[in-house]
C-alpha positions as a Python dict, from the first residue, in 0.01 Angstrom:
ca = {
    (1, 'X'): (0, 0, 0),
    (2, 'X'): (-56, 14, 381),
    (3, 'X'): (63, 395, 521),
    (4, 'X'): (83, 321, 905),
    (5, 'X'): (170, 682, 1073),
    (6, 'X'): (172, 790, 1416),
    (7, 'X'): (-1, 537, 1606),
    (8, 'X'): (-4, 556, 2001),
    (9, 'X'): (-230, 371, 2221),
    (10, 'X'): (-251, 305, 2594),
    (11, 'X'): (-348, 88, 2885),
    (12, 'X'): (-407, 167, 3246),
    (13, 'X'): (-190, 450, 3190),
    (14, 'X'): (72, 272, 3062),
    (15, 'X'): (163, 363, 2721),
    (16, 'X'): (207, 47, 2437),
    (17, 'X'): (253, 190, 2162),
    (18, 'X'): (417, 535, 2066),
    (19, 'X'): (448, 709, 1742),
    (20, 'X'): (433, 416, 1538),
    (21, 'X'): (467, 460, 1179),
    (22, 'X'): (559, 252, 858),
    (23, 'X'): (520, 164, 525),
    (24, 'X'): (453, -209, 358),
    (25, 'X'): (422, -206, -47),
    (26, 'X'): (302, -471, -236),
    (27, 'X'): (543, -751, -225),
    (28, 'X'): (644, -692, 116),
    (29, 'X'): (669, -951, 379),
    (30, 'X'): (733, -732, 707),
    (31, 'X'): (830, -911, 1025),
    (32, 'X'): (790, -757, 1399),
    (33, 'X'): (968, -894, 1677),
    (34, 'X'): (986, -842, 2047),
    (35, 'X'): (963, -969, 2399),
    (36, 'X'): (621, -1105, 2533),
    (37, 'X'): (377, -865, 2619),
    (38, 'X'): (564, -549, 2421),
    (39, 'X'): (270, -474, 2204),
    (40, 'X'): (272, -662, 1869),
    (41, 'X'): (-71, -813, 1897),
    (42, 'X'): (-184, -486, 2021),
    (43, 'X'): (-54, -347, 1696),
    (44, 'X'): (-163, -603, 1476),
    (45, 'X'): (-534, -626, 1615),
    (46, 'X'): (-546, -214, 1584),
    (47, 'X'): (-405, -266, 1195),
    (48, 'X'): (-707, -523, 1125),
    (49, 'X'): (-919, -260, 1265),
    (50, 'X'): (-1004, -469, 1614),
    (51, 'X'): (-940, -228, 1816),
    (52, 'X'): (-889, 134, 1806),
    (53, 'X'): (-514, 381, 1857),
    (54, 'X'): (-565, 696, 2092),
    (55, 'X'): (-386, 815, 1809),
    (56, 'X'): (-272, 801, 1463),
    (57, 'X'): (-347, 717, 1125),
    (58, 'X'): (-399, 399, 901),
    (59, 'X'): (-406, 471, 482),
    (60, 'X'): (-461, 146, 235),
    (61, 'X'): (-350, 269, -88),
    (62, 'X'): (-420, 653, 6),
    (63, 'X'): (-757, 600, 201),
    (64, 'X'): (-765, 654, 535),
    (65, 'X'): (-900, 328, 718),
    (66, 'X'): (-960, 406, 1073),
    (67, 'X'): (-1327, 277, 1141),
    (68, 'X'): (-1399, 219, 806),
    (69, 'X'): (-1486, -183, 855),
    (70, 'X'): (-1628, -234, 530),
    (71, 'X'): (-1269, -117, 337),
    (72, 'X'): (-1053, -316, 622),
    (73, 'X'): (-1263, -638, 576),
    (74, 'X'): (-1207, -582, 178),
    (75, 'X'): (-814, -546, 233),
    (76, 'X'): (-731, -720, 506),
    (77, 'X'): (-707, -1061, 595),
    (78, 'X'): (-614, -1087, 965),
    (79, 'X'): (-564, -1450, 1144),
    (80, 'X'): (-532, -1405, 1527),
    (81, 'X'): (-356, -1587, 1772),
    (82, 'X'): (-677, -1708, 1900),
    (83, 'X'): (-845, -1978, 1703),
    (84, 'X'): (-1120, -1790, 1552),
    (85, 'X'): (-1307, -2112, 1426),
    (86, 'X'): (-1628, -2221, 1586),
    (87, 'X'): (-1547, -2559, 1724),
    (88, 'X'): (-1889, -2754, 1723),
    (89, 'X'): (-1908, -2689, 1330),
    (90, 'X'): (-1672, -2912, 1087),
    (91, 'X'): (-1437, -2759, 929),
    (92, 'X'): (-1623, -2764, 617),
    (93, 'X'): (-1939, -2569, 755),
    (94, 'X'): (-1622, -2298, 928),
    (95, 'X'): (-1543, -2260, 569),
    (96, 'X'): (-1843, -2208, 436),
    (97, 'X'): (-1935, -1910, 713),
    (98, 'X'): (-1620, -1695, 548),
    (99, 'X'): (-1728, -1778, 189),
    (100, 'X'): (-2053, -1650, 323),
    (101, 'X'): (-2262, -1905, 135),
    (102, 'X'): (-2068, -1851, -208),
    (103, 'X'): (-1999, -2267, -271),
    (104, 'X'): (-1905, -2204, -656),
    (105, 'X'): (-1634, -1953, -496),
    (106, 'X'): (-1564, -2202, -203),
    (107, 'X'): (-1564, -2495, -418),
    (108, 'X'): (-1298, -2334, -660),
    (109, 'X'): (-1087, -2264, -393),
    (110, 'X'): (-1047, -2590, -249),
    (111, 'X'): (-974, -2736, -562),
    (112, 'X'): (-683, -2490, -717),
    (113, 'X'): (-677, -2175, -478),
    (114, 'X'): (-514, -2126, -72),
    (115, 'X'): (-732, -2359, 83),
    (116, 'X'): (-617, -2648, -184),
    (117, 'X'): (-253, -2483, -125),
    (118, 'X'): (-340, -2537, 233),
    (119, 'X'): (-479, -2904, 243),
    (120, 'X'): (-787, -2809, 380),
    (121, 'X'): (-955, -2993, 134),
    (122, 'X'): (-832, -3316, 344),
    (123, 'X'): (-1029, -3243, 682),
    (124, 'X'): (-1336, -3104, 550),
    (125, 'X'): (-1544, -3340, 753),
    (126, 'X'): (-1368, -3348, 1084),
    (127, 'X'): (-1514, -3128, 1338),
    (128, 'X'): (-1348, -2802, 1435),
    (129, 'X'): (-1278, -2873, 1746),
    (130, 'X'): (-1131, -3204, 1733),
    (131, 'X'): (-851, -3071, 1443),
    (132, 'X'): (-530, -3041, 1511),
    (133, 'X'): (-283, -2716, 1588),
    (134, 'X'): (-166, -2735, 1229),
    (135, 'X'): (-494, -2816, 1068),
    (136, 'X'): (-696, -2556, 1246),
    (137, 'X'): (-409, -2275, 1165),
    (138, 'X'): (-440, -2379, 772),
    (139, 'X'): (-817, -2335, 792),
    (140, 'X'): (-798, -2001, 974),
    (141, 'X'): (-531, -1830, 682),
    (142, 'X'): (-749, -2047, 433),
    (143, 'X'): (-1053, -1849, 531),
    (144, 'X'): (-948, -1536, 615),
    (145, 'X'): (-791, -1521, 265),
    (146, 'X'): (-1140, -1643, 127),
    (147, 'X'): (-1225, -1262, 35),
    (148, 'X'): (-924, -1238, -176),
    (149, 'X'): (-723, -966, 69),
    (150, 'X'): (-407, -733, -46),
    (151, 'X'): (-289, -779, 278),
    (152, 'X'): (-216, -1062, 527),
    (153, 'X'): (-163, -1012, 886),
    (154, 'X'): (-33, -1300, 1133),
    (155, 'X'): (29, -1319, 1480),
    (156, 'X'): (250, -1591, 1563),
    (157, 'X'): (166, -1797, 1258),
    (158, 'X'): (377, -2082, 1344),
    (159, 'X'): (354, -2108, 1717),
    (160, 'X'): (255, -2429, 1873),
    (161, 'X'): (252, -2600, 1544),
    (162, 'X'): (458, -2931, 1381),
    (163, 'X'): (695, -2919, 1182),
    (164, 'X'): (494, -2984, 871),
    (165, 'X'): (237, -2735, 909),
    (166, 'X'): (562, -2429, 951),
    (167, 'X'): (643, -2540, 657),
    (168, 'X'): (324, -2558, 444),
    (169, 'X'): (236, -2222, 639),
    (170, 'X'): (552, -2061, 536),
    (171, 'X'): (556, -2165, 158),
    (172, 'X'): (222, -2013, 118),
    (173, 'X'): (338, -1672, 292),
    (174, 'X'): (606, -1657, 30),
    (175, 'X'): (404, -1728, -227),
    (176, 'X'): (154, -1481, -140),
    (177, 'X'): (442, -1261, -126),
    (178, 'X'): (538, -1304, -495),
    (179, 'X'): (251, -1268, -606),
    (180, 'X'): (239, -925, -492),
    (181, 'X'): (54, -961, -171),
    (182, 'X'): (179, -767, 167),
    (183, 'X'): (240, -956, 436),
    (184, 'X'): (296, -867, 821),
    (185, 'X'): (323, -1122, 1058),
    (186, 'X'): (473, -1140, 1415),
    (187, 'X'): (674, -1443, 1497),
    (188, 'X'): (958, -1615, 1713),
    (189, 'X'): (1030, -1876, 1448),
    (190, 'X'): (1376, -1815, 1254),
    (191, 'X'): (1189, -1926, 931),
    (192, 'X'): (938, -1702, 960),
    (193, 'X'): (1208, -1435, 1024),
    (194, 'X'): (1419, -1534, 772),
    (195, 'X'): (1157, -1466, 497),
    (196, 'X'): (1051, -1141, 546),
    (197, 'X'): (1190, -866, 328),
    (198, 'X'): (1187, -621, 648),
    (199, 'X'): (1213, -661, 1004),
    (200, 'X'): (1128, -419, 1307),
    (201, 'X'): (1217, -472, 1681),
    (202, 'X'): (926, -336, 1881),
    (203, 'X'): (1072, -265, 2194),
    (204, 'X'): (952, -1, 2481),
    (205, 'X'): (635, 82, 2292),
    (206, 'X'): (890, 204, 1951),
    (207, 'X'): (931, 22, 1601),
    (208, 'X'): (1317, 46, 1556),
    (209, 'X'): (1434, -95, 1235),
    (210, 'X'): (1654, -411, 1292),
    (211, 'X'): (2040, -327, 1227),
    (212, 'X'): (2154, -414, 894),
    (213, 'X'): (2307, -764, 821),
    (214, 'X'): (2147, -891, 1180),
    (215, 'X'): (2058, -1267, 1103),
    (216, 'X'): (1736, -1446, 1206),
    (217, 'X'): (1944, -1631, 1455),
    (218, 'X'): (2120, -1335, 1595),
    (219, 'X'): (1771, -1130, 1613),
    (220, 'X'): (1589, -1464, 1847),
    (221, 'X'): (1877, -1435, 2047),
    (222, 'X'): (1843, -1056, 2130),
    (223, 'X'): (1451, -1062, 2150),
}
C-alpha cells in the first residue's frame, strides 16, 4: 500500500504542489488529471523517488520511503514521459540493462511474462532508436516491470501513440490491476480514464477528488 501524506514542493517561489496526500491499495488503478504544466509529472517523478518534496511523507506498506532508493527501486516501477531507452543499443541489449544480466529471468519473460504480453519479443533486434512511439513505450513498461514492482507509475502512457499500442498498453494496466498490482498513471486519454478505479483533479497545486458520477468524457472536457 502506497501512504502519500502531506507533500508540498516548490519552484522559483512558486508553489506546485501543496498538502498532497492519498492512499492507493493493492488493486487500485488511480488516475490524475489536470491542465499542462499543473504538477502531475512533478508528483509522479517525486513518488518514484526522482526528485525530492520540501515536504511530506511517502510510506510503501508502512515504511517510510523518502530517500530510501534501494526500497523505491524494489516497489516501484516508474516509466517517464521521456523515453528512458538508450537509442544506439537494440532493443534487445535495452532489455537486457533492466534485467541486469539475468537472461534465464529475461528469457522467461519474453516468452510468458509483460514483455511477451507486450510484444516486445517481436523487435528484439531493431535498434532503439529507430522503433516506433508504440514499440519504444511497450519496451519502457516491459522493463521497468522487469524487477517485478507492486506499483506502476505512468505519465502519459498513451500519448503520442497509435491506436494499437493504447490498446495493448491499456489491457496490460488492467491486468496488472487484477492481479493486485497499484497503478497510478497521469493521462488525457478517455480510456485510460475510464479504467481507473479513482480519479483526482490536480488543480492549483491541490488533489481534489473528481465529483461523483463525472464521466471520462465530461472530466477531458473540464481539464
Amino acid at each position: 500500500m502506497l501512504e502519500v501524506t502531506g507533500i508540498e514542493k516548490r519552484y522559483r517561489g512558486r508553489t506546485i504542489l501543496k498538502n498532497i496526500s492519498f492512499r492507493a491499495n493493492p488493486g487500485e488503478c488511480i488516475g490524475i488529471v489536470g491542465g499542462n504544466g499543473c504538477g502531475k509529472t512533478t508528483l509522479l517523478s517525486i513518488l518514484a523517488g526522482i526528485r525530492k518534496p520540501d515536504r511530506g511523507s511517502i510510506r510503501i506498506d508502512g515504511q517510510e520511503a523518502l530517500g530510501r532508493h534501494r526500497l523505491l527501486e524494489e516497489k516501484i516501477a516508474y516509466v517517464p514521459q521521456e523515453n528512458p531507452l538508450i537509442p544506439e543499443l537494440t532493443a534487445f541489449d535495452n532489455y537486457r540493462l533492466w534485467f541486469r544480466g539475468k537472461r534465464r529471468e529475461m528469457e522467461r519473460d519474453l516468452e510468458c511474462g509483460v514483455g511477451h504480453v507486450l510484444g516486445v519479443d517481436r523487435f528484439l533486434k531493431t535498434q532503439a532508436g529507430r522503433l516506433s512511439g508504440g514499440e519504444k513505450k511497450r519496451l519502457s513498461i516491459a522493463a521497468a516491470l522487469s524487477g517485478r514492482a507492486d506499483i506502476l507509475i505512468l505519465d502519459e502512457p498513451g500519448a503520442a501513440l497509435d491506436l494499437e499500442a493504447k490498446e495493448q498498453i491499456l489491457t496490460y494496466i488492467r491486468s496488472y490491476v487484477k492481479a493486485g498490482g497499484t497503478v497510478l498513471l497521469t493521462s488525457h486519454e478517455m480510456g485510460e480514464i475510464g479504467a481507473c478505479t479513482t480519479l483526482y483533479v490536480l488543480k492549483n497545486g491541490a488533489l481534489v477528488p473528481t465529483e461523483a458520477g463525472l464521466s471520462a468524457r465530461e472530466l477531458i472536457q473540464r481539464f
